[in-house]
C-alpha positions in Angstrom: 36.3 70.9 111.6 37.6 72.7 108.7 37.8 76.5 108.1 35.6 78.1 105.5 35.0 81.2 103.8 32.8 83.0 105.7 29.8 84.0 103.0 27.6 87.5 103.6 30.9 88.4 105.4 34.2 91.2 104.0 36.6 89.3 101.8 39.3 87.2 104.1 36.8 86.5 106.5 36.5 82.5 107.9 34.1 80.6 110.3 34.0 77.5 112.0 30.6 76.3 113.1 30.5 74.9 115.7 26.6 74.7 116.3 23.9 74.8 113.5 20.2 73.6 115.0 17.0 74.9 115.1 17.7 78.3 114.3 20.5 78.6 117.0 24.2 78.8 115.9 27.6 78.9 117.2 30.4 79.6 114.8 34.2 80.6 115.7 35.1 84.0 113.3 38.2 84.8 112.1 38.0 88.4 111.5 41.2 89.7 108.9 43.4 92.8 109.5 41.8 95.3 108.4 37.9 93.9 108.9 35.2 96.5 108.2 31.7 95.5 108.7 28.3 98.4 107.9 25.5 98.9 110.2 23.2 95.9 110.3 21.0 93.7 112.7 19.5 90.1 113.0 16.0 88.2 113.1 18.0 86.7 116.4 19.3 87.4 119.8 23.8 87.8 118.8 26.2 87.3 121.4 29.9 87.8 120.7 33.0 86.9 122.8 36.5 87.9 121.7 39.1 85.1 121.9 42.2 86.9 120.3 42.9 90.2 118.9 40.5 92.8 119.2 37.7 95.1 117.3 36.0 98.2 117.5 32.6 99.6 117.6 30.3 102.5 118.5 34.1 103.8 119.0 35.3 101.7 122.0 37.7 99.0 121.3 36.8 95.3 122.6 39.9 93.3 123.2 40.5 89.7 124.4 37.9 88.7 127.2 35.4 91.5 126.3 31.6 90.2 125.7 28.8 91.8 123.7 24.7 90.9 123.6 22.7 92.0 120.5 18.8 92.2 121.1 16.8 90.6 117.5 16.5 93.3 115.3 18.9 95.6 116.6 21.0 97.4 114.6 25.0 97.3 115.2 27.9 98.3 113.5 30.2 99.5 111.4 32.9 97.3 113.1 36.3 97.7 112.2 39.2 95.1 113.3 43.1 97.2 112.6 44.9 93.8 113.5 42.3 90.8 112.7 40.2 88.8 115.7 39.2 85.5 116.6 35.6 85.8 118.1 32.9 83.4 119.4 29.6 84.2 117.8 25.9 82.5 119.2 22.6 83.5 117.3 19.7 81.9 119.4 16.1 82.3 118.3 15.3 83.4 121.9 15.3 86.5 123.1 17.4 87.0 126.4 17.5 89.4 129.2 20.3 90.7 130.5 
């Protein structure tokens, strides 16, 4: 699987999708130095899973190993990324419970 530009997404930005059914997807993000993302939200449930590297949000910094769950149609953001990240992203159309 190649590496591609990462559309909707700040300029240096790539993905590897992994998973692409049914509404559920599982891509592999490669987050530049100096990433900033605004404030947004999702029509599905977002889980992220740094790899390598680290980013920030709502002023705490996640680093290798740190997980996050975002509900459907909650808002998250602006994230920021000083040094780049590799992160594991999964959109399900199901809502889970933590």
């Amino acid at each position: 699987m190649n590496w591609e530009k990462a559309e909707n997404y700040p300029a240096g930005t790539f993905k590897k999708t992994l998973r692409d059914e049914e509404g559920a997807k599982t891509i592999l993000l490669r987050l530049p130095a100096g990433f900033s993302m605004e404030l947004h939200s999702h029509i599905t449930t977002e889980q992220t899973f740094v790899l390598k590297g680290a980013f920030t949000y709502n002023n705490t910094t996640y680093h290798e190993g740190s997980y996050q769950i975002f509900h459907a149609h909650e808002d998250h953001g602006p994230f920021y990324s000083k040094e780049g990240a590799l992160v594991l992203v999964i959109w399900d159309p199901y809502q889970i419970t933590e």
